[in-house]
TITI-905189 format. One record per atom (N, C-alpha, C): x, y, z; residue in three letters. Coordinates in steps of 0.001 Angstrom, whole numbers, plus 500000, padded with zeros to 6 digits. Layout:
<recs>
XYZALA...
</recs>
This chain:
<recs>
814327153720083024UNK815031153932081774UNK815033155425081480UNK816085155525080868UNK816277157094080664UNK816902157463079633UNK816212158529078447UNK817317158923076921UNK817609160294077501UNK818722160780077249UNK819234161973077215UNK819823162391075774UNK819482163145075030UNK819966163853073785UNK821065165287074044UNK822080165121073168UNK822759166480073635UNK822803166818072263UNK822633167848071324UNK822569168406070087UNK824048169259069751UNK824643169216068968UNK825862169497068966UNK826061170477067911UNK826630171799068612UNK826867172523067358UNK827915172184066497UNK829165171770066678UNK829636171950065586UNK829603170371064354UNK828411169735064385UNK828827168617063717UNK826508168328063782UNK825790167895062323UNK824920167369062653UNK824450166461063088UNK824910166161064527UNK824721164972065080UNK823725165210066254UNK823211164178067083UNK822990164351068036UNK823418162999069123UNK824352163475070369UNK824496162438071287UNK823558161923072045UNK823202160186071887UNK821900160139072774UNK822708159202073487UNK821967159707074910UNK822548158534076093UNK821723157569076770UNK821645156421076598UNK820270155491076787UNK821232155263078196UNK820154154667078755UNK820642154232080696UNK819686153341081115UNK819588152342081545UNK818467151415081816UNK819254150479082683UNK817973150787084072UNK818289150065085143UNK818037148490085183UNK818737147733085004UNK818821146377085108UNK819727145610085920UNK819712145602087403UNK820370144618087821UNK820813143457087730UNK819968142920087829UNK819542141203087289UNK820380140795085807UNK820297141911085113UNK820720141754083718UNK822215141368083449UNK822496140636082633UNK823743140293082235UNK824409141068081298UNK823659141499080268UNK824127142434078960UNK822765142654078698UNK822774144356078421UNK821916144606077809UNK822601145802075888UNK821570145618075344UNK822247146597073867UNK820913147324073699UNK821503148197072814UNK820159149001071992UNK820073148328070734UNK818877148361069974UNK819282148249068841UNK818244149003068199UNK818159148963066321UNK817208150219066279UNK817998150152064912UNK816753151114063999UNK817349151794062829UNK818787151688062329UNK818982152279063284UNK820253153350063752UNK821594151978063256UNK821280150754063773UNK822453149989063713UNK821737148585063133UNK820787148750062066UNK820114147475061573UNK819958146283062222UNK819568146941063779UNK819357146033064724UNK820084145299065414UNK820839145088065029UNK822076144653065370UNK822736144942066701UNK822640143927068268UNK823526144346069201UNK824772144108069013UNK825481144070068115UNK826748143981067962UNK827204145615067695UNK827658146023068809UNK828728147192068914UNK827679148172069335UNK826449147726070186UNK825759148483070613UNK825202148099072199UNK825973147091072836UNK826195146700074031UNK826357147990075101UNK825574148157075997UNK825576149474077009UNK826541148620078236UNK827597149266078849UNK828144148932079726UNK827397149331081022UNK827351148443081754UNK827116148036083136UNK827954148603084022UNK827235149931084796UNK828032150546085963UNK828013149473087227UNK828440150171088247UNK828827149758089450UNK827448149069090011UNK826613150619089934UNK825332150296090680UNK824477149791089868UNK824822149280089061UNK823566147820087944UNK823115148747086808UNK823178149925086708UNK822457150452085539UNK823747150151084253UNK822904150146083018UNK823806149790081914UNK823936151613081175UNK824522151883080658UNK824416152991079973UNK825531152953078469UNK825047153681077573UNK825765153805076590UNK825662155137076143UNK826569155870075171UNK826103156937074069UNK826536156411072705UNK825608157126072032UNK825256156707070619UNK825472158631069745UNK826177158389068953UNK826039159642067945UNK825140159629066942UNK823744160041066736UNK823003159700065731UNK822728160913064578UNK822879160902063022UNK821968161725062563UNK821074162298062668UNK821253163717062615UNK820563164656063461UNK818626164726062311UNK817700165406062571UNK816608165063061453UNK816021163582060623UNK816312163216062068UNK815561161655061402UNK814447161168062955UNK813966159805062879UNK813530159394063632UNK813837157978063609UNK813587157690064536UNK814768155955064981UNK813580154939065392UNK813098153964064975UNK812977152583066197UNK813765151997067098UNK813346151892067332UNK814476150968069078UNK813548150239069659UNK814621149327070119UNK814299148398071698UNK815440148009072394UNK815491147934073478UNK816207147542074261UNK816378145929074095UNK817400144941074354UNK817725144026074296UNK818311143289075396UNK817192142902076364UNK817681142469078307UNK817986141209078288UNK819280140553077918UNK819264139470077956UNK818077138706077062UNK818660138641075859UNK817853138473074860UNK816097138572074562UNK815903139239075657UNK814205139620076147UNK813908141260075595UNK813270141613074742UNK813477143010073659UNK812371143468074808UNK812295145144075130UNK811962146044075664UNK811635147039074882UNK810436147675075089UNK810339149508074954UNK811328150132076260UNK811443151507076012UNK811846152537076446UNK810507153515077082UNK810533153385078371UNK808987153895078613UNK808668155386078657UNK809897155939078202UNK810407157780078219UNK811139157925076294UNK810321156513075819UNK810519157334073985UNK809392158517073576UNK810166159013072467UNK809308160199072153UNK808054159729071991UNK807792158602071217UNK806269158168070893UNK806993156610070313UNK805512155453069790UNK805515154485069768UNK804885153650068681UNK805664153722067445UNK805191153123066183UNK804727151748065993UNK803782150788065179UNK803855149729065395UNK804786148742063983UNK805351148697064124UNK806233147411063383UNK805308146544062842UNK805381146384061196UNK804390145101060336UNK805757143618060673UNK806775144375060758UNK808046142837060423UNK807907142647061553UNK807958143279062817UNK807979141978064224UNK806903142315064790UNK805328142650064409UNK804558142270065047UNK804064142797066474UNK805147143964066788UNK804905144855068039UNK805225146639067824UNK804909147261068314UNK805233148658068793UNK806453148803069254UNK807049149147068571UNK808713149647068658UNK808703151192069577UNK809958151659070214UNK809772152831070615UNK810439153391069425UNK810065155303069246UNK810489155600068558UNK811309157184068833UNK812479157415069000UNK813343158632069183UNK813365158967067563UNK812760160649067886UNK812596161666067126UNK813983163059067233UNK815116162645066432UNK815874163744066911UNK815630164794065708UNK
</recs>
């Protein structure tokens, strides 16, 4: 798994590009803060060679929870900035610091 951030001058955003190798996988999404969890419209498309990838434009000065969503099986990100623990679901969420 892999985040890439690109910081953008002319707009406070930052582009993050999640990529997560899943062959096997049918659909994978992000979900997170960012989209009230919600894999709806946060579905990473599936390249050629099995990895899924997406970009996301996020508000720049915040920090995000996430997990990955593998065929309805939720994931950390093993390259997040660091790793908060969640009281509502009971696990350690990853957490991107832009």
């Amino acid at each position: 798994m892999a985040i890439k951030k690109q910081y953008l001058k002319s707009k406070p955003v930052c582009k993050v590009t999640f990529t997560v190798p899943a062959k096997e996988a049918a659909q994978v999404a992000v979900v997170g803060d960012f989209n009230n969890w919600s894999p709806k419209g946060s579905v990473l498309k599936k390249l050629k060679n099995g990895t899924f990838k997406g970009t996301f434009e996020l508000p720049m000065e915040n920090s995000y929870e996430f997990r990955y969503l593998i065929d309805d099986q939720y994931t950390n990100d093993a390259e997040a900035d660091r790793y908060q623990w969640n009281d509502y679901a009971g696990v350690e969420n990853a957490v991107l610091d832009i």
